[in-house]
N, C-alpha and C positions, 0 to 999 in steps of 0.2 A: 144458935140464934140467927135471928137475918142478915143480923151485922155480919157474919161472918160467910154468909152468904152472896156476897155481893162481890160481884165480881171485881169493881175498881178497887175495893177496900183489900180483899185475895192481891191483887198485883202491888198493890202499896207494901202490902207484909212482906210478901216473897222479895219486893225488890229491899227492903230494910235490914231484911236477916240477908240477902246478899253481901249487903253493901258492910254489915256486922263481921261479915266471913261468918254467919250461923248458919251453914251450909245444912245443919242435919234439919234446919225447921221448914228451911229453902226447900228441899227437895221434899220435906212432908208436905207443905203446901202444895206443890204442885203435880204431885203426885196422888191428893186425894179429891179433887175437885176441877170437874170438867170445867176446861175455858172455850170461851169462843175464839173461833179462827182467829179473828184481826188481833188476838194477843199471841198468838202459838210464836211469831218469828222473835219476840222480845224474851217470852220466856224461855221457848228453847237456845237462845245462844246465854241464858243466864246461867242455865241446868246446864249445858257445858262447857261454862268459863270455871263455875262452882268447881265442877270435877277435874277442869285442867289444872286449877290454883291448889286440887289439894293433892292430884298427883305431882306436880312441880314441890310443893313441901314435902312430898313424903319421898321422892328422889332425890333433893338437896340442890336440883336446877331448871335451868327452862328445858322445857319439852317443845323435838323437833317434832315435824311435822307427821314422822312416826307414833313416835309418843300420843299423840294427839291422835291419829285415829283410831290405836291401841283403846285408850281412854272411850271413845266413842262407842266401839264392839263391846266394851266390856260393861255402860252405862247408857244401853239405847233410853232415846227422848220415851218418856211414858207417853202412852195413850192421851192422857187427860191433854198435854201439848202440841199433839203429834194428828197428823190425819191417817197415819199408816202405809202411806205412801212411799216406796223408796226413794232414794233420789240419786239420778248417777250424773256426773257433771253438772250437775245444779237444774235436770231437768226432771220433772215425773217421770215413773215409768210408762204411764200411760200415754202422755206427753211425747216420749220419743219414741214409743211404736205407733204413735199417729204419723210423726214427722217420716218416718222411716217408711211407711204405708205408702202417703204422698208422694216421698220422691220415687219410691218406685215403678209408682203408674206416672209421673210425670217431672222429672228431673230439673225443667224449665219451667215454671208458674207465671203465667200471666198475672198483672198486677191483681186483677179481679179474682184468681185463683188463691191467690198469697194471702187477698185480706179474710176469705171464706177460712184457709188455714188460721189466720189468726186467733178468730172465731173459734174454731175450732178446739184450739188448744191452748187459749186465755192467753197467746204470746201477744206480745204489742212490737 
């Protein structure tokens, strides 16, 4: 139906069966229906609180910081959330071989060079 097509109505459900702990309807939701970008950062830390709350039940404690990336390799964010992008210290890959480019030909950036980077690589 349309209804179900609708993107705000898709993140109302996914956040309800969150907040249910109905984890199995949670990640069917968001794994069958492509969202747009400006939801991907909400739903992907949903898809892995889901999966850290049911590895923390099925261990019988909190999960260190191990634990936690453990969980991550073993439930990458699906496509439908995800741009595919890697991310290493919270930067694109693409992101940090620009950055890495830059300072190689110029290791000192004039202010006018800095904002062109910015530009460049969506940093503000």
């Amino acid at each position: 139906s349309e209804l179900n097509k609708n993107e705000a109505v898709l993140r109302a459900r996914a956040l309800v069966a969150f907040h249910a702990g109905n984890f199995r309807d949670l990640y069917h939701i968001l794994e069958s229906h492509k969202f747009t970008k400006e939801s991907h950062a909400k739903l992907q830390a949903m898809w892995l609180e889901a999966h850290y709350q049911e590895a923390e039940k099925l261990r019988g404690r909190p999960l260190g910081p191990v634990d936690k990336y453990r969980v991550r390799k073993k439930f990458p964010l699906p496509r439908t959330i995800w741009d595919g992008e890697q991310k290493t210290h919270c930067f694109k890959e693409r992101t940090r071989s620009l950055l890495r480019e830059w300072y190689l030909q110029d290791p000192y950036p004039n202010p006018t060079k800095k904002r062109e980077l910015a530009q460049a690589t969506g940093l503000t």
